[in-house]
KOLVO-720732 format. One record per residue (C-alpha): x, y, z. Coordinates in steps of 0.02 Angstrom, whole numbers, padded with zeros to 5 digits, always signed. Layout:
BEGIN
XYZ;...
//
This chain:
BEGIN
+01018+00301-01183;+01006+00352-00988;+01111+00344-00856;+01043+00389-00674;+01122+00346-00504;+01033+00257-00341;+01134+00302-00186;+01039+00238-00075;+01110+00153+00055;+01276+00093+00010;+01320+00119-00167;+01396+00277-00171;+01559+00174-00140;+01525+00090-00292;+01547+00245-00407;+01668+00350-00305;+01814+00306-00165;+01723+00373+00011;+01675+00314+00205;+01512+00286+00123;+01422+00298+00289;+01285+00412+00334;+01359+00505+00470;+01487+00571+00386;+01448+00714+00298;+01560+00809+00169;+01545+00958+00035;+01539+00866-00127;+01633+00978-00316;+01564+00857-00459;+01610+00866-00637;+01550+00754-00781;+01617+00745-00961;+01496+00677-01088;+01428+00683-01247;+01398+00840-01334;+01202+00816-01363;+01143+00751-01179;+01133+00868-01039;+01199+00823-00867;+01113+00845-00693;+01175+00835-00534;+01116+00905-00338;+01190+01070-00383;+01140+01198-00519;+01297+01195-00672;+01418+01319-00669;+01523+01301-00807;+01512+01199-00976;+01654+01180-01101;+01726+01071-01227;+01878+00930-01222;+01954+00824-01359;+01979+00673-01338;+02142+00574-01408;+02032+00523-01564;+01988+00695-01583;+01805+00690-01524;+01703+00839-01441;+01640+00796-01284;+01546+00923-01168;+01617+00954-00975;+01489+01011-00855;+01560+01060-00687;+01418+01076-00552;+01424+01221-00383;+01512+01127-00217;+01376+01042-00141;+01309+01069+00030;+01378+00974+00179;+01274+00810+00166;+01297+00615+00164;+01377+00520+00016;+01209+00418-00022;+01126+00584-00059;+01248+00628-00213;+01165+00602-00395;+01178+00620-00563;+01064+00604-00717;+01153+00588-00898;+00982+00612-01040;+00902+00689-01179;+00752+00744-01099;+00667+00920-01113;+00603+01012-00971;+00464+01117-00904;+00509+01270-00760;+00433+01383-00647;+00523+01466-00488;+00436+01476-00325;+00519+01589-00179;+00676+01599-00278;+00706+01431-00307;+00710+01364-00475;+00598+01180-00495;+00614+01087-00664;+00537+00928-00698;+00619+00841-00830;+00559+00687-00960;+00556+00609-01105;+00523+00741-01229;+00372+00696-01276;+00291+00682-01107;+00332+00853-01106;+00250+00903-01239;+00085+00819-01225;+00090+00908-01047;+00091+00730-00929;+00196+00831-00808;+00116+00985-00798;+00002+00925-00641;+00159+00900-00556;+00247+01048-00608;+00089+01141-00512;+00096+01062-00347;+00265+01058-00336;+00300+01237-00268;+00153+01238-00169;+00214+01081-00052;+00394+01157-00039;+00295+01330+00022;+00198+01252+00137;+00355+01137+00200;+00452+01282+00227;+00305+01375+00313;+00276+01305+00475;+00431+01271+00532;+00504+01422+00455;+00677+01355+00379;+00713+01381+00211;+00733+01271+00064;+00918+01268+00077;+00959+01258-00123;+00957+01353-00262;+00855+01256-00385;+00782+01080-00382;+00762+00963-00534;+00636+00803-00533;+00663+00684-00655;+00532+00555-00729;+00627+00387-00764;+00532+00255-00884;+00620+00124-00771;+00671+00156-00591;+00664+00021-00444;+00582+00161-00306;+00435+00259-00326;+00569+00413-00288;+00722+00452-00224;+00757+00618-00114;+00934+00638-00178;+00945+00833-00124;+00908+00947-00279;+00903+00804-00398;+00759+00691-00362;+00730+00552-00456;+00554+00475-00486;+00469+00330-00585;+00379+00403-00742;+00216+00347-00694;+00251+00417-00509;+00264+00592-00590;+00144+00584-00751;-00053+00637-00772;-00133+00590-00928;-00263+00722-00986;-00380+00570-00995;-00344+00547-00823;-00468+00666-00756;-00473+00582-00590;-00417+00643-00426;-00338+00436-00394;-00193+00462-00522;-00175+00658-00458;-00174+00591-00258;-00049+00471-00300;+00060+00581-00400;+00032+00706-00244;+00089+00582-00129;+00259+00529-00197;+00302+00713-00231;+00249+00763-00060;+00351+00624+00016;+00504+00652-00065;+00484+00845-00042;+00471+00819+00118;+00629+00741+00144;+00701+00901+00053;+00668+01045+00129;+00630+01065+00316;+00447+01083+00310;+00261+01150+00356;+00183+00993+00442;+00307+00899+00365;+00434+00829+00501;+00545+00834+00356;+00653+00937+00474;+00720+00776+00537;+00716+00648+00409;+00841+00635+00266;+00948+00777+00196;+00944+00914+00307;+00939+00798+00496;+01011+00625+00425;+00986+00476+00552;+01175+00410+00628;+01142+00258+00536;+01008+00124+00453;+00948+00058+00596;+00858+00223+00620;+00800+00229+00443;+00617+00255+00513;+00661+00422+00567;+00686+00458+00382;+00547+00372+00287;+00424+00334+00431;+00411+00559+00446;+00425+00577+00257;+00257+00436+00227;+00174+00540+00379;+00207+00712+00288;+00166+00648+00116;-00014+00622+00185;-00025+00822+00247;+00044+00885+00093;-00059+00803-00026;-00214+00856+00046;-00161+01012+00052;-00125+01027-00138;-00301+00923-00171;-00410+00987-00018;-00552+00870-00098;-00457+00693-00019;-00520+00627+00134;-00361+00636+00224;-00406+00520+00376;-00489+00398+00283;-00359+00382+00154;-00219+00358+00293;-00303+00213+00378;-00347+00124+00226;-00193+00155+00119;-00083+00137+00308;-00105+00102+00451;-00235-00085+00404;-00113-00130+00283;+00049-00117+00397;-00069-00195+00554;-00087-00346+00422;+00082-00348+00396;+00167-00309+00550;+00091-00458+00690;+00200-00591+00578;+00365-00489+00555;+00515-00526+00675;+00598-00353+00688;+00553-00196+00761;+00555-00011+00712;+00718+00027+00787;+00848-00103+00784;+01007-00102+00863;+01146-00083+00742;+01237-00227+00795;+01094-00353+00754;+01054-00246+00574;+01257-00286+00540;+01210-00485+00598;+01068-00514+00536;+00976-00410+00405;+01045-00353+00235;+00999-00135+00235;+00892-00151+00077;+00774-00263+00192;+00735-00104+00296;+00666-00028+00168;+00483-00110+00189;+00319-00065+00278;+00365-00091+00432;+00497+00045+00405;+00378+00164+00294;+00209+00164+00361;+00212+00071+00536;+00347+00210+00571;+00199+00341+00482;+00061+00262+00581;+00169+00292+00768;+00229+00446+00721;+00029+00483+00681;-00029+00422+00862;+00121+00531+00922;+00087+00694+00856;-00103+00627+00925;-00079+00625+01071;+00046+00776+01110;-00081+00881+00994;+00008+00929+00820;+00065+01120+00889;+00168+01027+01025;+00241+00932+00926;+00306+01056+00791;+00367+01167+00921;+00467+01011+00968;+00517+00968+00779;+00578+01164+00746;+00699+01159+00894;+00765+00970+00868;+00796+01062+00696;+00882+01205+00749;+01006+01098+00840;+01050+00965+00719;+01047+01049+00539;+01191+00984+00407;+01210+00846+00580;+01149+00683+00628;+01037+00592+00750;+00939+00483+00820;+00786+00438+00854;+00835+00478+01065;+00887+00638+01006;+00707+00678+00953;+00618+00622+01119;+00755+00733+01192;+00686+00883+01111;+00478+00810+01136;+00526+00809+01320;+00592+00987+01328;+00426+01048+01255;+00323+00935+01355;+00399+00964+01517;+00387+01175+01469;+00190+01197+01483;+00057+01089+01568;-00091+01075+01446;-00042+00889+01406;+00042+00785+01530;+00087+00622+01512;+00111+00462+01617;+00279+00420+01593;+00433+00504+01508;+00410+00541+01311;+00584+00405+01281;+00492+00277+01384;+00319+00288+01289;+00390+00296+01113;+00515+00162+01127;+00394+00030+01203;+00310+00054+01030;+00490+00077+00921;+00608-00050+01002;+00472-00212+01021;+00432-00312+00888;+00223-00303+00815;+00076-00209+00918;-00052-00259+01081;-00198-00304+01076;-00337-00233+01208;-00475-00324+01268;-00603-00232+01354;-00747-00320+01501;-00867-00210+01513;-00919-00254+01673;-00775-00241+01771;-00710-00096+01676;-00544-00183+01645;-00425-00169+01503;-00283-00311+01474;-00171-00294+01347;-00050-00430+01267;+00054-00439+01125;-00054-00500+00952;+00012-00676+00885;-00065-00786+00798;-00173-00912+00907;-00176-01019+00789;-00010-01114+00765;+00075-01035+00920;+00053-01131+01095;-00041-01030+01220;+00101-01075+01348;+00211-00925+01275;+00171-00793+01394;+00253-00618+01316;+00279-00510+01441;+00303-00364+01338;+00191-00199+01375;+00164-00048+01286;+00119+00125+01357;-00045+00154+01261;-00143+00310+01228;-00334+00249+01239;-00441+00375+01150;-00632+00347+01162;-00803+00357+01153;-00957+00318+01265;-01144+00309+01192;-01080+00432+01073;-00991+00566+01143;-00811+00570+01136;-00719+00556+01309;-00547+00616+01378;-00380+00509+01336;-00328+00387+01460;-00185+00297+01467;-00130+00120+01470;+00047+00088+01555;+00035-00095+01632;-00023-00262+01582;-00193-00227+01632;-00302-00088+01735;-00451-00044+01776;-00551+00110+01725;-00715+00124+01834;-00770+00246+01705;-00788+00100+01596;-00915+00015+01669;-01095+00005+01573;-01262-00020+01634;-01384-00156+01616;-01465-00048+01451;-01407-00125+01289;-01403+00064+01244;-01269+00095+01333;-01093+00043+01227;-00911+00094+01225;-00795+00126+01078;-00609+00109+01095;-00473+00199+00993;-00555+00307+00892;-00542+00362+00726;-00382+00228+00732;-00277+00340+00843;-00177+00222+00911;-00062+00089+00818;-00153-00081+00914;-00320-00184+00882;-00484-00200+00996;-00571-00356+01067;-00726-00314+01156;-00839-00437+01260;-00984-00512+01190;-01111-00386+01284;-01016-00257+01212;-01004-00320+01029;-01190-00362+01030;-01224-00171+01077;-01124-00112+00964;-01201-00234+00792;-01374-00195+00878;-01321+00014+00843;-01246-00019+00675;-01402-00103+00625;-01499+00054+00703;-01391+00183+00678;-01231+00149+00580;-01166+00355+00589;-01187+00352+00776;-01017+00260+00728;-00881+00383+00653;-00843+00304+00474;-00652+00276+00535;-00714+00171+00670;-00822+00065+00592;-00700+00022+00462;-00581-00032+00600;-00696-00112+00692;-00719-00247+00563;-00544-00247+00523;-00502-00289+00704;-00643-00420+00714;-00592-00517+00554;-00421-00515+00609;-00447-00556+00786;-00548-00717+00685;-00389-00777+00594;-00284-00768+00718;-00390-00871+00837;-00461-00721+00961;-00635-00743+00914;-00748-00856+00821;-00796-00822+00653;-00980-00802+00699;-00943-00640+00803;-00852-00564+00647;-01012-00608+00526;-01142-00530+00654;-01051-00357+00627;-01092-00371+00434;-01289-00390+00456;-01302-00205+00456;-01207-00159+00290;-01366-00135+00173;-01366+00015+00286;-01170+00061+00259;-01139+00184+00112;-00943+00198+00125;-00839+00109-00026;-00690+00088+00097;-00782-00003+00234;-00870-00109+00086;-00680-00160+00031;-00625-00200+00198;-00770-00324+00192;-00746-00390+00044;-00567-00401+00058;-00615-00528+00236;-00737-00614+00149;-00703-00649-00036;-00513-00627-00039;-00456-00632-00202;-00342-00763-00207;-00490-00887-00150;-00628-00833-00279;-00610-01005-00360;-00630-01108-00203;-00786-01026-00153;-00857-01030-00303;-00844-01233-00313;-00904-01242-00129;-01095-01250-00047;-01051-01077+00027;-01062-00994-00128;-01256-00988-00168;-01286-00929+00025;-01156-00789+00025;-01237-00737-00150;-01408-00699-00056;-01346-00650+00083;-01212-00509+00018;-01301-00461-00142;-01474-00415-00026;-01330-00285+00059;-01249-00247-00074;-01383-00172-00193;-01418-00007-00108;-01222+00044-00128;-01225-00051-00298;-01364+00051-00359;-01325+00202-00318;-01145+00186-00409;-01202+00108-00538;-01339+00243-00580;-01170+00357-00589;-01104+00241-00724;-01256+00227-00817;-01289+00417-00815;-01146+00529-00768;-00979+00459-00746;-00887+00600-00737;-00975+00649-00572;-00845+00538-00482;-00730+00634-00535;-00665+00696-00343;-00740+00535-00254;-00554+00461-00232;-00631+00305-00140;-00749+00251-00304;-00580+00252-00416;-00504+00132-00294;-00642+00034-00243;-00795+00029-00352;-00699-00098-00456;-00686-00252-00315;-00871-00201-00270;-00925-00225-00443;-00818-00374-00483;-00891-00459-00319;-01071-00419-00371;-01052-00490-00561;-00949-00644-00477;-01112-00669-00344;-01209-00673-00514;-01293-00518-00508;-01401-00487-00655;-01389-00330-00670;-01199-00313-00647;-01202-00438-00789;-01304-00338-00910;-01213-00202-00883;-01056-00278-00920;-01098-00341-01108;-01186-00194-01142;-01018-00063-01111;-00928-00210-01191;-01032-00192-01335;-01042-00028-01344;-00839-00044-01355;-00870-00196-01484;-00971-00089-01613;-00853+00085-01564;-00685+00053-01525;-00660+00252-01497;-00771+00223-01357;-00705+00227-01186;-00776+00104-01053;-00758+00200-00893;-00602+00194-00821;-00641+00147-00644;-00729-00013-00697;-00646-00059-00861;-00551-00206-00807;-00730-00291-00743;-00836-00243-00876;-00702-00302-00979;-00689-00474-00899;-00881-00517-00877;-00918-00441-01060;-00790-00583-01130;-00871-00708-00963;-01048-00684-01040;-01000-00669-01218;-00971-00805-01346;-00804-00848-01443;-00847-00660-01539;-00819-00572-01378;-00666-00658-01342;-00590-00611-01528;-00626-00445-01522;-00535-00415-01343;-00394-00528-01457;-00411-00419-01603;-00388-00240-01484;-00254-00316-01386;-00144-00341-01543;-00183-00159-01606;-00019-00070-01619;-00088+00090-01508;-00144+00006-01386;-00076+00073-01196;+00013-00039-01068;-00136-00023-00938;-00278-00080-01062;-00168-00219-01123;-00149-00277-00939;-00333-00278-00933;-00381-00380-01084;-00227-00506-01034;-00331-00535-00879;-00510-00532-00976;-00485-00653-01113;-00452-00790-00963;-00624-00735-00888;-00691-00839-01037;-00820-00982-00992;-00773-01107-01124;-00652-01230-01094;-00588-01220-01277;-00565-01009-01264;-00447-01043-01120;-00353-01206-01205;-00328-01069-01359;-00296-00947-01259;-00154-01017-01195;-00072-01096-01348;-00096-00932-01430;+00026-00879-01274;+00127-00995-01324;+00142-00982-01519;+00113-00803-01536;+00288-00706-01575;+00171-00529-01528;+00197-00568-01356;+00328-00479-01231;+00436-00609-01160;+00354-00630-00986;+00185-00625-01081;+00148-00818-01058;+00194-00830-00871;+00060-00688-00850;-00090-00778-00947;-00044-00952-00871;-00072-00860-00694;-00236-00779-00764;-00312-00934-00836;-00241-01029-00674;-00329-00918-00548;-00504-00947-00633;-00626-01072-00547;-00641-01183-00740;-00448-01130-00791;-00350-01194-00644;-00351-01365-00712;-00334-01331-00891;-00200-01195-00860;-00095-01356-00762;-00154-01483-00891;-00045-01366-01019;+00082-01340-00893;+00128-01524-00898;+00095-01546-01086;+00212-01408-01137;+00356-01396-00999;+00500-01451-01100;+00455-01270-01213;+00393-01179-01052;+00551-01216-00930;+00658-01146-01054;+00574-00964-01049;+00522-00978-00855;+00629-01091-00789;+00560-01133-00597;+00478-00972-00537;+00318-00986-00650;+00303-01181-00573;+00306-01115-00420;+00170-00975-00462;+00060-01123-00531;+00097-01241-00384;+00060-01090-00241;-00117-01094-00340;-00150-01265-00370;-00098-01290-00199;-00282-01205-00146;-00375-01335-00228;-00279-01461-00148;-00419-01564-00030;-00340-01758-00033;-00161-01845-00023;-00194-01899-00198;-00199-01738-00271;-00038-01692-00195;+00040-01854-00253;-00011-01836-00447;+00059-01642-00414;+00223-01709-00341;+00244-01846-00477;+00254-01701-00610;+00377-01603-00499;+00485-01758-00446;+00519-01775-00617;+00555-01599-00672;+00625-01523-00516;+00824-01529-00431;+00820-01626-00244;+00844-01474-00162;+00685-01383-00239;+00594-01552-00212;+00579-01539-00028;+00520-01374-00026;+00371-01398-00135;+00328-01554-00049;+00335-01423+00124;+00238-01309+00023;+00100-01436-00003;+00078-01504+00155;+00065-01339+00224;-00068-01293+00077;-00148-01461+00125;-00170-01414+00310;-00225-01222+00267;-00356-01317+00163;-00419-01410+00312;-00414-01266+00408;-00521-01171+00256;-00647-01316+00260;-00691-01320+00436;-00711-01131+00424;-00822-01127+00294;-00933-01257+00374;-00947-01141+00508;-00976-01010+00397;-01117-01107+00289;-01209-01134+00454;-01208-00981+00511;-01284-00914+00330;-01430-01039+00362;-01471-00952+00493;-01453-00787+00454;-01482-00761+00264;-01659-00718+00265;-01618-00599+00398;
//
């Protein structure tokens, strides 16, 4: 038994009577009474434990906890468990980590343990304020909703947030365990790069709607102090691709803004909603081009004095330009074109993020909000602008920032020559929180230099450069053609991130099964596997000979798994072989380990290649007792990689019959077998067979799973009448309508798909023997 509290926003109310309100701060005396053989936790360290009988005449322990520091009500905790713990102190300050005890044994927290001083040191460094508290205790929950929680002294974590296998020898698990610590750390103390002044315990925002201020700081900081505790991470490239793309994706179809006013959160929005991206890393990402743009000294100086002023207080996020503008307007090194409050809240108070298009030979830069083309009418003008720092580059070499402040301007500097040699680069190294659209001349420079001279490019930029030109594609900027000329160069591109991002555009998962049954397939398989082999190779030879030589490459343990999938779904020989020969290996040793980074693909094409044998044995080691959560997720997902339609039919009634399963096993197989090009019609075919014994395990949610696939392969109104017959006759009037929405509007994406992919086929004509 467990018992662990989550504050956060409104439920201290919920446990005790209180104005459970951020603002309003309070010394906090807790006491719990509890069983004799659990220990209690709370924010402060225990300073007396005795005994009480209770009418029955049962022991029960009392632990009565130090009076708090003045702090908000949603930062009070408590932890009731049997765990052990492991200790060391660091500047006076006692950190325990605590977890199941035999975590602690086999030493899964000890990575943690070891970093965890280090951040607080280097938090409390820069800024020079001291960790306020005497002693600090993480605990490593086996189920939490969060990745963390920053309650102050008591922070509460999800196990695998906080654990490192010694198996795990590679830096991916450490960098994530990094990251969580360093972000709620930094919310803690007041610290080194980490704003943490500001956010959370210490500087609390005056209420939700300035939740950014708290996590938006605390996701920036997390990024500084894990690569300070693992040097080896490519801190740049990790923010962009983990960040700043993802939240870009994200944030052009979301209808709020960073800072609302508190009258339309209390309308409109429930508080746990703010807790998303938009809130975590598009607040990260501005806060990023901030601290760009001022230069990071500036902006510390401005951090330690917004400090000083509001410690054990509240504020907001005015309050902080307040104190940017004092240090701004104090020295002249950086001047700016219009006050700090007016630049930061055209980018925290409007909904998404402009995008810039640059003519190169007038030199002028427009810039309008980024919508989607594509189902909005052009007639809606916005007339919203931002105030954007432009940092770039010309034939190379990098130039000084300018500055964006109206709808559109022009910068003479900008200008290029007749020579296709001469080309301009906007927003580099992904400074600035917008996307680019360049002119054709321009965008035929630049995929003439990538074909010539890819690292003329900085690796950040190129990245972003196809990010912004696929997504400038779907959302009706550009044709698709201009986005497929900037991937002629990749046999020349060496970067796993920038091979994702790629990948990610052109095969995204969720459509491996239409492309497969379509004419594009066989022309994206020559024309991607002739770029792909160079980076494919040279992994591979890593896998073949030295695995453990990736050990610090973070980007291969995230990414070398979609590249490999891709080039075994394209067919690759070689990517085949190699699959059923680790598989085999595995088949005749079961103590042997397929590597780690590629498990779930070798896995998948071993049983793909294999016959019915193959597909037993990945039965037979799924079943075994021992066997951990993550490899049974990945044999779940490669037994319905089998190419027989009987293996799949089995597979499925085995899902069914078997008692071994968990519960929610079935749902997960019927999605596996659904998203495979030969299973989504067998995996529906059983759907309808068995839904009397299905509906009464699943109920609705795994129809609608099937239906949001089936919905891809949807090309005629027949196909969505046979699909509504079944769900007419299993499905309430209400939920009727909305799957009948849900497949028109899969019908017209289809179209949509189709007349895309024509374009794309003809374009691969072509260009394949390019």
């Amino acid at each position: 038994m467990l018992i662990a509290s989550q504050m956060e926003p409104t439920y201290a109310r919920s446990v005790y009577p209180c104005f459970d309100e951020p603002a309003m701060k309070a010394t906090f005396n807790i006491r719990i009474i509890h069983d004799p053989s659990y220990v209690a936790l709370s924010n402060m360290p225990a300073i007396d434990v005795s005994e009480v009988k209770d009418e029955n005449g049962s022991l029960w322990t009392v632990t009565t906890f130090n009076t708090s520091l003045k702090m908000s009500t949603y930062l009070t905790a408590f932890v009731i468990c049997d765990f052990d713990y492991v200790t060391r102190t660091e500047r006076g300050n006692e950190i325990r980590i605590w977890a199941r005890k035999e975590a602690i044994k086999n030493g899964y927290v000890d990575y943690a343990l070891n970093i965890t001083g280090p951040i607080f040191s280097f938090l409390e460094d820069i800024l020079n304020v001291s960790y306020p508290l005497p002693k600090t205790d993480l605990v490593a929950l086996p189920d939490f909703g969060a990745g963390g929680m920053e309650n102050w002294g008591l922070m509460i974590f999800q196990e695998a947030s906080l654990m490192n296998f010694p198996r795990d020898e590679f830096t991916s698990r450490k960098a994530m365990i990094a990251l969580v610590v360093s972000h709620e750390l930094g919310h803690q103390a007041c610290g080194k790069k980490f704003h943490t002044t500001w956010f959370g315990n210490l500087v609390t925002m005056n209420w939700w709607n300035d939740l950014w201020l708290n996590e938006g700081l605390a996701s920036y900081f997390e990024y500084l102090g894990a690569t300070f505790v693992e040097p080896k991470l490519p801190l740049d490239k990790i923010f962009y691709a983990h960040v700043v793309q993802p939240v870009l994706r994200e944030d052009s179809g979301i209808a709020r803004s960073l800072s609302e006013s508190e009258e339309k959160i209390k309308g409109s929005f429930s508080l746990m909603s703010l807790f998303d991206n938009i809130t975590y890393s598009k607040g990260a990402s501005i806060t990023w081009m901030l601290s760009g743009f001022l230069t990071e000294e500036l902006f510390i100086r401005a951090l330690t004095s917004y400090l000083k002023e509001f410690s054990f207080s509240n504020a907001n996020q005015d309050d902080l330009w307040t104190h940017i503008q004092m240090v701004v307007d104090a020295q002249d090194e950086v001047q700016l074109p219009a006050p700090v409050k007016q630049i930061m809240d055209s980018w925290t108070c409007q909904n998404g993020f402009p995008v810039l298009t640059l003519n190169l030979t007038t030199g002028t830069i427009r810039q309008e909000q980024f919508f989607n083309k594509n189902n909005r009418k052009s007639t809606d003008s916005y007339n919203n602008t931002w105030i954007i720092p432009i940092s770039w580059m010309r034939n190379g070499s990098s130039q000084p920032l300018t500055w964006l402040d109206k709808s559109s301007k022009m910068f003479p500097e900008m200008q290029v020559s007749e020579s296709e040699y001469d080309w301009i680069l906007l927003n580099v190294n992904l400074s600035g929180y917008y996307r680019v659209n360049y002119d054709q001349i321009n965008l035929k420079r630049l995929a003439r230099l990538l074909e010539n001279d890819p690292k003329a490019i900085p690796a950040v930029s190129r990245f972003q450069l196809i990010d912004d030109v696929f997504a400038l594609t779907d959302f009706g900027y550009v044709p698709i053609e201009t986005a497929l000329e900037l991937t002629k160069y990749l046999a020349r591109e060496d970067e796993l991130f920038i091979w994702n991002v790629v990948l990610l555009n052109l095969i995204p998962d969720n459509l491996e099964g239409i492309l497969k049954s379509h004419e594009v397939y066989p022309l994206l398989k020559k024309y991607l596997l002739k770029r792909m082999l160079p980076i494919y190779h040279y992994y591979v030879g890593f896998i073949r000979q030295n695995v453990d030589a990736l050990e610090d490459d973070y980007f291969a343990q995230m990414y070398l798994e979609k590249l490999l999938a891709t080039a075994c779904w394209l067919g690759l020989q070689d990517c085949l072989d190699l699959s059923s020969e680790l598989y085999a290996k595995w088949r005749d040793n079961p103590e042997y380990k397929i590597p780690f980074l590629i498990r779930r693909t070798v896995c998948c094409y071993g049983v793909a290649v294999g016959s019915d044998k193959e597909w037993n044995f990945a039965w037979e080691m799924y079943n075994r007792t021992d066997s951990v959560e993550e490899d049974e997720d990945i044999l779940l997902y490669a037994m319905s990689c089998a190419k027989d339609s009987w293996l799949l039919y089995r597979y499925l009634q085995y899902g069914l019959s078997d008692t071994s399963f968990y519960s929610n096993c079935t749902s997960v197989i019927i999605s596996h077998v659904v998203n495979k090009d030969i299973g989504h019609h067998i995996a529906w075919e059983f759907v309808k067979e068995n839904w009397p014994l299905l509906s009464q395990g699943y109920g609705h949610e795994l129809l609608h799973d099937v239906l949001k696939v089936m919905g891809r392969f949807v090309k005629t109104d027949v196909q969505i009448q046979e699909l509504q017959v079944f769900y007419n006759a299993t499905l309430e009037e209400d939920e009727r309508e909305a799957i009948t929405m849900l497949l028109e509007s899969a019908k017209l994406e289809n179209i949509e798909r189709r007349k895309l992919l024509i374009k794309v086929v003809s374009w691969l004509e072509k260009n394949v023997d390019d």
